[in-house]
NUPADREN-52030 format. One record per residue (C-alpha): residue number from 1; residue in one letter; x, y, z. Coordinates in steps of 0.05 Angstrom, whole numbers, plus 5000, padded with zeros to 4 digits. Layout:
resi = NUM resn = A X = X Y = Y Z = Z
...
***
This chain:
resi = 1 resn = X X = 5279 Y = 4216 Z = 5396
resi = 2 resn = X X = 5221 Y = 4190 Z = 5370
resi = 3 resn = X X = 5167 Y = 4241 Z = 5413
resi = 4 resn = X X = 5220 Y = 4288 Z = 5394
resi = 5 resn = X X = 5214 Y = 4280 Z = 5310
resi = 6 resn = X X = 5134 Y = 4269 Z = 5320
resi = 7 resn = X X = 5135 Y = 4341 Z = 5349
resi = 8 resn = X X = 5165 Y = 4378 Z = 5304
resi = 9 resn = X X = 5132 Y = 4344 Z = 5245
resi = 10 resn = X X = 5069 Y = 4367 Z = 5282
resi = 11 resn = X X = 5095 Y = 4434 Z = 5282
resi = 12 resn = X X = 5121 Y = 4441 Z = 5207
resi = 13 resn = X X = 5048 Y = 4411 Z = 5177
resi = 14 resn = X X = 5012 Y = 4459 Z = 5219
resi = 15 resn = X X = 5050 Y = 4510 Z = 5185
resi = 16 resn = X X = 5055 Y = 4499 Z = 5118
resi = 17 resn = X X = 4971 Y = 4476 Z = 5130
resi = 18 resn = X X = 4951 Y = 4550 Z = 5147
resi = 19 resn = X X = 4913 Y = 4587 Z = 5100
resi = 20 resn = X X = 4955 Y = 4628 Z = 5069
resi = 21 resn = X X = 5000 Y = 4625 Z = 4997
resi = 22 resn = X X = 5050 Y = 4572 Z = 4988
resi = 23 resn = X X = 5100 Y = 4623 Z = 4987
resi = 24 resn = X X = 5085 Y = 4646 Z = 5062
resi = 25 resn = X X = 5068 Y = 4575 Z = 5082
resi = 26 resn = X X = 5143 Y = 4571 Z = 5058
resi = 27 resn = X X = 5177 Y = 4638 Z = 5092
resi = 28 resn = X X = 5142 Y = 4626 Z = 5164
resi = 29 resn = X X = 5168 Y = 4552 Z = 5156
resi = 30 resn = X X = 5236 Y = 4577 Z = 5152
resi = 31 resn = X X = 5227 Y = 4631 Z = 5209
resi = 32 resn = X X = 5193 Y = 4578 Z = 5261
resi = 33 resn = X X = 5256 Y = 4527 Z = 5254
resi = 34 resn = X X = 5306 Y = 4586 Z = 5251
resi = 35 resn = X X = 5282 Y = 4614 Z = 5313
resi = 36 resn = X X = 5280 Y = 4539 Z = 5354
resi = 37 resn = X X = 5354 Y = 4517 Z = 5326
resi = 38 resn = X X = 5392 Y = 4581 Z = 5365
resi = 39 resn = X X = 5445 Y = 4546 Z = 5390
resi = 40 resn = X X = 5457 Y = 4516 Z = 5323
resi = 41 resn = X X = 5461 Y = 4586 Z = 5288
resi = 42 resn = X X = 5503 Y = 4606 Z = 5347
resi = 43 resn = X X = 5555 Y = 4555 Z = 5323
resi = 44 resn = X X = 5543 Y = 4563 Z = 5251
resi = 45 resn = X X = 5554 Y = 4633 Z = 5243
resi = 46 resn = X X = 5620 Y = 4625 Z = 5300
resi = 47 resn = X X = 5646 Y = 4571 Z = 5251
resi = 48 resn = X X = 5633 Y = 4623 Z = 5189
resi = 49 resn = X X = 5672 Y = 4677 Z = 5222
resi = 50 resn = X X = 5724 Y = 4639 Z = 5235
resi = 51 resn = X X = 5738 Y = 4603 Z = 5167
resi = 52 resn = X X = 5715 Y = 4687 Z = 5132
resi = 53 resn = X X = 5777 Y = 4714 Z = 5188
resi = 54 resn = X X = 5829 Y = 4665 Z = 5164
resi = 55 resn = X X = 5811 Y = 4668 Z = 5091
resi = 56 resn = X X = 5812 Y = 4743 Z = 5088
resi = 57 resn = X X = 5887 Y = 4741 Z = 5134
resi = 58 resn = X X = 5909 Y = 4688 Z = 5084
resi = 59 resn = X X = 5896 Y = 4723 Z = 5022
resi = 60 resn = X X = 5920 Y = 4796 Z = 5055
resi = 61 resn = X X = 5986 Y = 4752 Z = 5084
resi = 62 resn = X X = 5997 Y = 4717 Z = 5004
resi = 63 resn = X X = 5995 Y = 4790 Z = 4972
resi = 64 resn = X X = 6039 Y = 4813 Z = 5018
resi = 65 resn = X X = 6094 Y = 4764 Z = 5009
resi = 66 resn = X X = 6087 Y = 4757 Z = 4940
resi = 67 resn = X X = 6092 Y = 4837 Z = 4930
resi = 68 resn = X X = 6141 Y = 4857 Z = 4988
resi = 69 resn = X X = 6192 Y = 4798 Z = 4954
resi = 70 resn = X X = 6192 Y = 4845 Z = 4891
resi = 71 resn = X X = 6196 Y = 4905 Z = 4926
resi = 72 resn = X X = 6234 Y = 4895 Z = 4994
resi = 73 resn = X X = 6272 Y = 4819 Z = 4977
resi = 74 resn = X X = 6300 Y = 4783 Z = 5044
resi = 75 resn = X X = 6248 Y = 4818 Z = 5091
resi = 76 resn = X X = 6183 Y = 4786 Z = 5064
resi = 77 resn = X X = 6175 Y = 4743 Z = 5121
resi = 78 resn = X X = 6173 Y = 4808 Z = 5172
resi = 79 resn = X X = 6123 Y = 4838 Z = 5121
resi = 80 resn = X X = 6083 Y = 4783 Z = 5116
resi = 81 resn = X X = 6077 Y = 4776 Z = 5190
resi = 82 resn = X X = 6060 Y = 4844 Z = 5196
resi = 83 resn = X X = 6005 Y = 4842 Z = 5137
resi = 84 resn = X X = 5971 Y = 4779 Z = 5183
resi = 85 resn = X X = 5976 Y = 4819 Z = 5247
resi = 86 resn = X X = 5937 Y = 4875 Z = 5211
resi = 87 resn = X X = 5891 Y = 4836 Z = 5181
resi = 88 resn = X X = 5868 Y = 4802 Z = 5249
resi = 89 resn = X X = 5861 Y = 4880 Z = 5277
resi = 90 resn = X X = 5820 Y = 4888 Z = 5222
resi = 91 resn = X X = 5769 Y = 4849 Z = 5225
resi = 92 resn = X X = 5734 Y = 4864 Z = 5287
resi = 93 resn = X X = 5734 Y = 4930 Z = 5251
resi = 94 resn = X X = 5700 Y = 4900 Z = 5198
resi = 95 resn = X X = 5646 Y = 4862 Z = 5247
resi = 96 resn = X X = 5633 Y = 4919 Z = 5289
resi = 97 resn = X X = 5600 Y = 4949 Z = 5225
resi = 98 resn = X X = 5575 Y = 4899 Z = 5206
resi = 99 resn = X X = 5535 Y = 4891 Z = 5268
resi = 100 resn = X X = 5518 Y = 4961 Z = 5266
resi = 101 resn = X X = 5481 Y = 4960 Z = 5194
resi = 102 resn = X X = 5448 Y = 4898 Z = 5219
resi = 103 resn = X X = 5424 Y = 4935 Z = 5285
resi = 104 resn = X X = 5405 Y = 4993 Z = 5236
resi = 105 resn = X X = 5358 Y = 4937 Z = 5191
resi = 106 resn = X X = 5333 Y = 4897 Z = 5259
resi = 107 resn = X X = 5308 Y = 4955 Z = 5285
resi = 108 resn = X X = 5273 Y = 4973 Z = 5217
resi = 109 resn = X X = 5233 Y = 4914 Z = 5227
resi = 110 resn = X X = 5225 Y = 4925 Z = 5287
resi = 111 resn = X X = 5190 Y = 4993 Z = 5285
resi = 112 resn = X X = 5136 Y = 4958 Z = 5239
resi = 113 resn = X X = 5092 Y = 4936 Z = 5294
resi = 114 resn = X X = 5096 Y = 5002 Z = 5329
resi = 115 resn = X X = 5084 Y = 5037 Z = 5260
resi = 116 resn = X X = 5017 Y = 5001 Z = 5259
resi = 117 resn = X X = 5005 Y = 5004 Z = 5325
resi = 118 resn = X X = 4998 Y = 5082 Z = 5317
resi = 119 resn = X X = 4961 Y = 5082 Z = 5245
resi = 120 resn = X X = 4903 Y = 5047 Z = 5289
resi = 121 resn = X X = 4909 Y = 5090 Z = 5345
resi = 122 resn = X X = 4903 Y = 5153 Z = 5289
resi = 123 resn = X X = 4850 Y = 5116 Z = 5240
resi = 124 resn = X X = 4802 Y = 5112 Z = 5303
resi = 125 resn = X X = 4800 Y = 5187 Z = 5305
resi = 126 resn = X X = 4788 Y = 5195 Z = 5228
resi = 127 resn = X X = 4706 Y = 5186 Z = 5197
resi = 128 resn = X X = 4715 Y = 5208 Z = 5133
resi = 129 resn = X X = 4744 Y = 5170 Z = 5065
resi = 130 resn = X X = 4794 Y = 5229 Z = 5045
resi = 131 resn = X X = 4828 Y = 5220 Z = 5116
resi = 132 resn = X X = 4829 Y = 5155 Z = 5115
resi = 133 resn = X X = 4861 Y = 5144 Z = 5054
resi = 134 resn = X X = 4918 Y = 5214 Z = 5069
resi = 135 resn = X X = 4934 Y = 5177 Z = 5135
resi = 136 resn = X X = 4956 Y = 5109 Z = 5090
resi = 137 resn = X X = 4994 Y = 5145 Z = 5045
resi = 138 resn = X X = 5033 Y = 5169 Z = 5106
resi = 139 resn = X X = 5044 Y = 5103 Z = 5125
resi = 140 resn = X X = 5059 Y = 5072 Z = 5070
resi = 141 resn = X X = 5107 Y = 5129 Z = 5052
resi = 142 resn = X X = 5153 Y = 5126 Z = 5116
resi = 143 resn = X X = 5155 Y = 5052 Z = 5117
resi = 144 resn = X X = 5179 Y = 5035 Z = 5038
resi = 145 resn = X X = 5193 Y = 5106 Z = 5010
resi = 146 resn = X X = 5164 Y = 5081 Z = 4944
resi = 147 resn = X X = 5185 Y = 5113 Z = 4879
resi = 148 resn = X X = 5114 Y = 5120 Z = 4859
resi = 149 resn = X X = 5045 Y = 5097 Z = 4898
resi = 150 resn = X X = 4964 Y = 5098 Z = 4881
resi = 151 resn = X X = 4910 Y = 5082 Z = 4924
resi = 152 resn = X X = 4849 Y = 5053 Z = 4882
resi = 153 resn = X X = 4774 Y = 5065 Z = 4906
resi = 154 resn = X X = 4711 Y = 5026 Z = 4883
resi = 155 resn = X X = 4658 Y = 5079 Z = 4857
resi = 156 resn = X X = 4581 Y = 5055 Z = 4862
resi = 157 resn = X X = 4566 Y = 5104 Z = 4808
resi = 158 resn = X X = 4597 Y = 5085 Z = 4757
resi = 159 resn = X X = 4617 Y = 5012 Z = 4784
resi = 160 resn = X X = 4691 Y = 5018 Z = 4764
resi = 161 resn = X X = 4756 Y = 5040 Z = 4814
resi = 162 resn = X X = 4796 Y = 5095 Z = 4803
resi = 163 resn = X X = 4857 Y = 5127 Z = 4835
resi = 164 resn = X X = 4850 Y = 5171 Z = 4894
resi = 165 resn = X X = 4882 Y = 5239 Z = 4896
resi = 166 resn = X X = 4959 Y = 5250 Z = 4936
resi = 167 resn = X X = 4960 Y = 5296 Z = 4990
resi = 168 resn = X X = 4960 Y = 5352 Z = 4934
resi = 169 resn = X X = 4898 Y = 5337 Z = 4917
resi = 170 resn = X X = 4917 Y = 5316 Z = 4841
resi = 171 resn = X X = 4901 Y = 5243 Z = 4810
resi = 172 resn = X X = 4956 Y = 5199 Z = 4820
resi = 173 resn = X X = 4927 Y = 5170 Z = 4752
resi = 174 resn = X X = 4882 Y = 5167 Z = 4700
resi = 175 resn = X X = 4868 Y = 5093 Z = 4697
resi = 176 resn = X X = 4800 Y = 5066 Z = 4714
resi = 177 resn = X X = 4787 Y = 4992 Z = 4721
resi = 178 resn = X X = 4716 Y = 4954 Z = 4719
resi = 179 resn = X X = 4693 Y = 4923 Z = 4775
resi = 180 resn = X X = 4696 Y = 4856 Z = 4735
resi = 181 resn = X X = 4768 Y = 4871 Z = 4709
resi = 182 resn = X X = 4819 Y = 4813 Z = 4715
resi = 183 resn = X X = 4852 Y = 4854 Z = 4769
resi = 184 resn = X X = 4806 Y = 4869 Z = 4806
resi = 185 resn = X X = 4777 Y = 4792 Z = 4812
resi = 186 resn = X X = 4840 Y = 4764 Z = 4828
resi = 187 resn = X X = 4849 Y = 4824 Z = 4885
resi = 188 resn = X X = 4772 Y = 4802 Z = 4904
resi = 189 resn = X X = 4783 Y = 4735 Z = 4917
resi = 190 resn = X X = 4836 Y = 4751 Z = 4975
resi = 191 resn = X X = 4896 Y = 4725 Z = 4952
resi = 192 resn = X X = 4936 Y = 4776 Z = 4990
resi = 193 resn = X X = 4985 Y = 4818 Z = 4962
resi = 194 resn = X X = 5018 Y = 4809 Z = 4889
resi = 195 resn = X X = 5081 Y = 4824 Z = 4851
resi = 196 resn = X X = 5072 Y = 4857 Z = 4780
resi = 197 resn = X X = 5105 Y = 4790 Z = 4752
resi = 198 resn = X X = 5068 Y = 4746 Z = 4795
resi = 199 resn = X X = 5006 Y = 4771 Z = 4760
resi = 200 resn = X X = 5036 Y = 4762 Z = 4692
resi = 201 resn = X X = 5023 Y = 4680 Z = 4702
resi = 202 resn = X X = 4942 Y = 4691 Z = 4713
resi = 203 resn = X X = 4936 Y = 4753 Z = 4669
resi = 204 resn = X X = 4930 Y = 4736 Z = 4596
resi = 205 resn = X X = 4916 Y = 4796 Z = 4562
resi = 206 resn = X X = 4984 Y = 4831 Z = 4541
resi = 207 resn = X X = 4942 Y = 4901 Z = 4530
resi = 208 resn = X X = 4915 Y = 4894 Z = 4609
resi = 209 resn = X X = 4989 Y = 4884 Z = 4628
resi = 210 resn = X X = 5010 Y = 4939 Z = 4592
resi = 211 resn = X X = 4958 Y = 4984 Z = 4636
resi = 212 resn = X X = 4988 Y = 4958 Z = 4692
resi = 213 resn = X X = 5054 Y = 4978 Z = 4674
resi = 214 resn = X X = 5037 Y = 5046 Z = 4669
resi = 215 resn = X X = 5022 Y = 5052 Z = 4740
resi = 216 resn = X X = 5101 Y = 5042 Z = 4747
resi = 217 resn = X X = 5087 Y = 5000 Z = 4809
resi = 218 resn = X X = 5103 Y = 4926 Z = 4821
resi = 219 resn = X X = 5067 Y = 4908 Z = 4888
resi = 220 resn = X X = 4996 Y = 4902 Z = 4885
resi = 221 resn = X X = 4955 Y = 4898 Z = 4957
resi = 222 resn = X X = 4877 Y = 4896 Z = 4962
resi = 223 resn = X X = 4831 Y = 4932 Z = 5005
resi = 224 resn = X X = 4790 Y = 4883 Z = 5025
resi = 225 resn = X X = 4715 Y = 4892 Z = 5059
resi = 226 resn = X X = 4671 Y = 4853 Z = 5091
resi = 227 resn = X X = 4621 Y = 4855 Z = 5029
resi = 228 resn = X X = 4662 Y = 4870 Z = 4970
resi = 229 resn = X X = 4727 Y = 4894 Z = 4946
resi = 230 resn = X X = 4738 Y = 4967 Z = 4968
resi = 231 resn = X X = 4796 Y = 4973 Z = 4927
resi = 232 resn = X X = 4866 Y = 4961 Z = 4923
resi = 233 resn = X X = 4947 Y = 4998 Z = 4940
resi = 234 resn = X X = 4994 Y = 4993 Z = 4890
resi = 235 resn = X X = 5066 Y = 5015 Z = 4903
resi = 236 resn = X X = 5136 Y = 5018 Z = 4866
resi = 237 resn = X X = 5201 Y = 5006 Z = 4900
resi = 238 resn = X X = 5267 Y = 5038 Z = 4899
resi = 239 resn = X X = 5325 Y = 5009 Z = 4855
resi = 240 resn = X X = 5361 Y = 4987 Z = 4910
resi = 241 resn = X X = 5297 Y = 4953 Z = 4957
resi = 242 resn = X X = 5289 Y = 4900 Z = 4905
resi = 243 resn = X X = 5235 Y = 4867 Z = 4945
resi = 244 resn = X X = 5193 Y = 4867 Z = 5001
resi = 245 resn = X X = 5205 Y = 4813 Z = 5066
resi = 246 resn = X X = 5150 Y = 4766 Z = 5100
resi = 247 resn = X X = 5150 Y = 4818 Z = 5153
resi = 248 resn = X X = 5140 Y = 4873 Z = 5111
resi = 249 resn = X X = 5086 Y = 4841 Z = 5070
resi = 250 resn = X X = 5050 Y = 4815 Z = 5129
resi = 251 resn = X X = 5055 Y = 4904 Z = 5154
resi = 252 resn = X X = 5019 Y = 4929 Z = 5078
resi = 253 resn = X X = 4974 Y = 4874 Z = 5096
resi = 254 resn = X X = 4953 Y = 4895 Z = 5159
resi = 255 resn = X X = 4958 Y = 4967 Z = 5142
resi = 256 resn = X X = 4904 Y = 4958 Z = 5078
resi = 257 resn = X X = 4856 Y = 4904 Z = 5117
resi = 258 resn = X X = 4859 Y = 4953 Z = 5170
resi = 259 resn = X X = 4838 Y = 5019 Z = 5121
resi = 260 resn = X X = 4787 Y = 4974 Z = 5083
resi = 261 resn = X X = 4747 Y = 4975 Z = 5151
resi = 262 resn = X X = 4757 Y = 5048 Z = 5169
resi = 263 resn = X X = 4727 Y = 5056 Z = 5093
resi = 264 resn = X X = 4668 Y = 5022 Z = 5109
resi = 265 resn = X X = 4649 Y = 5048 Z = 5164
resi = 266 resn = X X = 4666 Y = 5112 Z = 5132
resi = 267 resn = X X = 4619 Y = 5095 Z = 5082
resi = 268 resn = X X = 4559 Y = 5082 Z = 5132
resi = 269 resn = X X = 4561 Y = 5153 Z = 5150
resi = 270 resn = X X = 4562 Y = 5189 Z = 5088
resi = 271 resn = X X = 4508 Y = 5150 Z = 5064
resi = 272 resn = X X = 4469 Y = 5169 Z = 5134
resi = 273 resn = X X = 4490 Y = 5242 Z = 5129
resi = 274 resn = X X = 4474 Y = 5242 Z = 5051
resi = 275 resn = X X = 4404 Y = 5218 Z = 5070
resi = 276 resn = X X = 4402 Y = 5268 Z = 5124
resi = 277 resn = X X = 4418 Y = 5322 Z = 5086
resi = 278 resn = X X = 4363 Y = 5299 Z = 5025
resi = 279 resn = X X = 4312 Y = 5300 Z = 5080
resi = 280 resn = X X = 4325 Y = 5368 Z = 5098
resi = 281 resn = X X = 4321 Y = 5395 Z = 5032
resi = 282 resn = X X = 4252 Y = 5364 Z = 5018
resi = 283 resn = X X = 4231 Y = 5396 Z = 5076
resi = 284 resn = X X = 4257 Y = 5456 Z = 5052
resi = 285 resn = X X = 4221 Y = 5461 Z = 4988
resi = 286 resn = X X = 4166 Y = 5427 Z = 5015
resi = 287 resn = X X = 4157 Y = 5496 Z = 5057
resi = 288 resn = X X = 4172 Y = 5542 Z = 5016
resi = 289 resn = X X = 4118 Y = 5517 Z = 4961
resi = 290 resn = X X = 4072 Y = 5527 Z = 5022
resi = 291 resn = X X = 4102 Y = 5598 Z = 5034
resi = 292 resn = X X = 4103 Y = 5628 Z = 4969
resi = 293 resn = X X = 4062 Y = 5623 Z = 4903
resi = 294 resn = X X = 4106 Y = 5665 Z = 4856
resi = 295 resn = X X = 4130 Y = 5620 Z = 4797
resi = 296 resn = X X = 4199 Y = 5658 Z = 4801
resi = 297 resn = X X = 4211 Y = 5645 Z = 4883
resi = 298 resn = X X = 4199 Y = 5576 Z = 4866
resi = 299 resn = X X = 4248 Y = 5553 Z = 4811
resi = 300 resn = X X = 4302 Y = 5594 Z = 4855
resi = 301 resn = X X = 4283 Y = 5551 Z = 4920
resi = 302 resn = X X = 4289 Y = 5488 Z = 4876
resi = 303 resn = X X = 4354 Y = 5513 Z = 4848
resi = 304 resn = X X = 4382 Y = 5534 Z = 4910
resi = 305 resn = X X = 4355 Y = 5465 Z = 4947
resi = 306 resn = X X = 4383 Y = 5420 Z = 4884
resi = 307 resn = X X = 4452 Y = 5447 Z = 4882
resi = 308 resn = X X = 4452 Y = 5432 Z = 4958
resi = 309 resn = X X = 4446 Y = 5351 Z = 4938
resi = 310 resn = X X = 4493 Y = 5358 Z = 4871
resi = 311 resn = X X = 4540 Y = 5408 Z = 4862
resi = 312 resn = X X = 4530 Y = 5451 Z = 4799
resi = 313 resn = X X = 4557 Y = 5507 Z = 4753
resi = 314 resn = X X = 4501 Y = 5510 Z = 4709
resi = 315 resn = X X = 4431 Y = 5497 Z = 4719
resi = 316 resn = X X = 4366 Y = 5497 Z = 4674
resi = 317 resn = X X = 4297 Y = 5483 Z = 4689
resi = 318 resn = X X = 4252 Y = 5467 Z = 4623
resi = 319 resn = X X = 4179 Y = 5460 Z = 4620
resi = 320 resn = X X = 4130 Y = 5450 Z = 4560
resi = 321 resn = X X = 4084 Y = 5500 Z = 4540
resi = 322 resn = X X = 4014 Y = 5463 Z = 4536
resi = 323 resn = X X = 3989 Y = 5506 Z = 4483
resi = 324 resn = X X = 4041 Y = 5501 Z = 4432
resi = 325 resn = X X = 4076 Y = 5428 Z = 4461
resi = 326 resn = X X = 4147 Y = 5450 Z = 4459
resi = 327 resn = X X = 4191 Y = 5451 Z = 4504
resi = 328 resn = X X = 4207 Y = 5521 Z = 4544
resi = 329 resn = X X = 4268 Y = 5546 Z = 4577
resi = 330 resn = X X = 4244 Y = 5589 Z = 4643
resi = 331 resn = X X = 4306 Y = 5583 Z = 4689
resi = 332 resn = X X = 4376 Y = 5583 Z = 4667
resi = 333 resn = X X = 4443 Y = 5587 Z = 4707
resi = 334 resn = X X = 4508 Y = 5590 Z = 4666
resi = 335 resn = X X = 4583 Y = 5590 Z = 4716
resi = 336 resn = X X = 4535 Y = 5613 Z = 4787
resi = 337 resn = X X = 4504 Y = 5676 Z = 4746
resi = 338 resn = X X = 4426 Y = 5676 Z = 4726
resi = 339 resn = X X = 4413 Y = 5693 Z = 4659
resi = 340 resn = X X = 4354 Y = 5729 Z = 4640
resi = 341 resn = X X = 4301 Y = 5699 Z = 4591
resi = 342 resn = X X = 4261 Y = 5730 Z = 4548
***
């Protein structure tokens, strides 16, 4: 008895030691001595049907008496015999659907580790940021169905996260967070994912909460790299989900550590094929400057080279006049068309 006690107390502080929240700590403590007393669920949930079978005849066999003596009086017995006999059919009625929603839910949770089994088999296959982040929407969507979801990016440009686009290609918001926002710290320092009202407690600012509200999403899960924050999922649930089980925060989880990676590495590649692609275009100019003399060939080759780098609609190239020391328009684009200076 004693081994037996000193074992299991083993097993319980090794749980509730693990690294994770206090909540978790708390769940997977539950699970682990769920799953070792079978035999005593076994019995508990025999002993439960039981005492629900006999309640539910007793109350079906007390309304039947009490209304057949009012309506049929000297045959209430008969009735009431017959309203027990019913009741009894009844109720492995009752627990054969019952085990049939619950076979519906099991296998719900079930499907979770096949679910991310395939988003890694796709992400492998997948090299650039848009893809990565369409193929965990997908995910996200067939798992929870949420009523409203935004993926949040870090940009190095401007330092800040904002929302990603949906599959449509249109802003899932217009909120932008600094890197050093409240959110985004807490997020940073791995704390896993977060309720709405869970943030509340470490949030003081009433105006930052209100942001967050606007999202009109309650479960906040980071993207976390290996160097820094890549940004965060935030989903809202249906009316009638409520909230989110250990196994279902444990698959977001997995799904966003999983995509913060795949970002990364993402990442590494534009930044190779953006340098790439610069080279080229010095090159480029640096040969044509060699090619050709004529003023006008070369502000075209720079313009044609520089919107190869960053995008543009409109273009100018000013130089000052050393004569008079002002400044001089020579090459103007307005919408793709040249316009012609005079």
């Amino acid at each position: 008895m004693i081994e037996w006690n000193i074992k299991w107390r083993s097993k319980f502080e090794w749980i509730m030691n693990k690294k994770r929240r206090p909540l978790f700590s708390y769940i997977n403590a539950i699970h682990f001595f769920k799953k070792k007393n079978l035999p005593f669920k076994a019995l508990l949930y025999a002993l439960l049907a039981v005492i629900v079978v006999l309640s539910y005849a007793l109350i079906v066999t007390g309304l039947g008496l009490l209304f057949a003596e009012s309506v049929f009086p000297g045959i209430s017995l008969w009735i009431g015999i017959v309203f027990f006999i019913l009741a009894i059919l009844f109720s492995p009625i009752r627990q054969a659907l019952e085990k049939k929603l619950e076979s519906v839910f099991i296998r719900q949770k079930q499907e979770l580790p096949e679910q991310l089994r395939m988003f890694s088999s796709e992400l492998t296959r997948i090299v650039n940021a848009d893809g990565i982040i369409q193929l965990l929407r997908k995910y996200i969507e067939q798992a929870f169905n949420p009523k409203m979801l935004h993926v949040f990016l870090y940009e190095p440009f401007s330092d800040q996260y904002a929302a990603a686009p949906d599959s449509s290609g249109i802003l899932t918001s217009e909120l932008i967070f600094p890197s050093d926002n409240m959110l985004a710290q807490m997020l940073a320092a791995k704390n896993g994912t977060q309720y709405l009202s869970d943030l509340r407690f470490v949030i003081k600012s009433a105006d930052e909460i209100s942001r967050l509200q606007l999202l009109s999403t309650e479960v906040f899960s980071p993207l976390s790299g290996t160097k820094r924050l890549a940004g965060w999922v935030t989903l809202g649930l249906q009316e009638h989900v409520g909230s989110l089980s250990a196994s279902e925060f444990q698959f977001i989880e997995a799904l966003c550590d999983q995509a913060a990676l795949a970002l990364e590495r993402a990442q590494v590649i534009a930044n190779l094929e953006s340098r790439m692609r610069e080279m080229n275009v010095l090159t480029r100019v640096s040969q044509g400057i060699n090619i050709t003399l004529r003023l006008d060939d070369i502000l075209e080759l720079v313009y044609a080279q520089a919107t190869q780098i960053i995008p543009a609609d409109d273009f100018q190239i000013t130089l000052k006049d050393e004569e008079t020391g002002t400044l001089v328009k020579i090459f103007d684009v307005e919408d793709g068309d040249r316009l012609t200076q005079n």
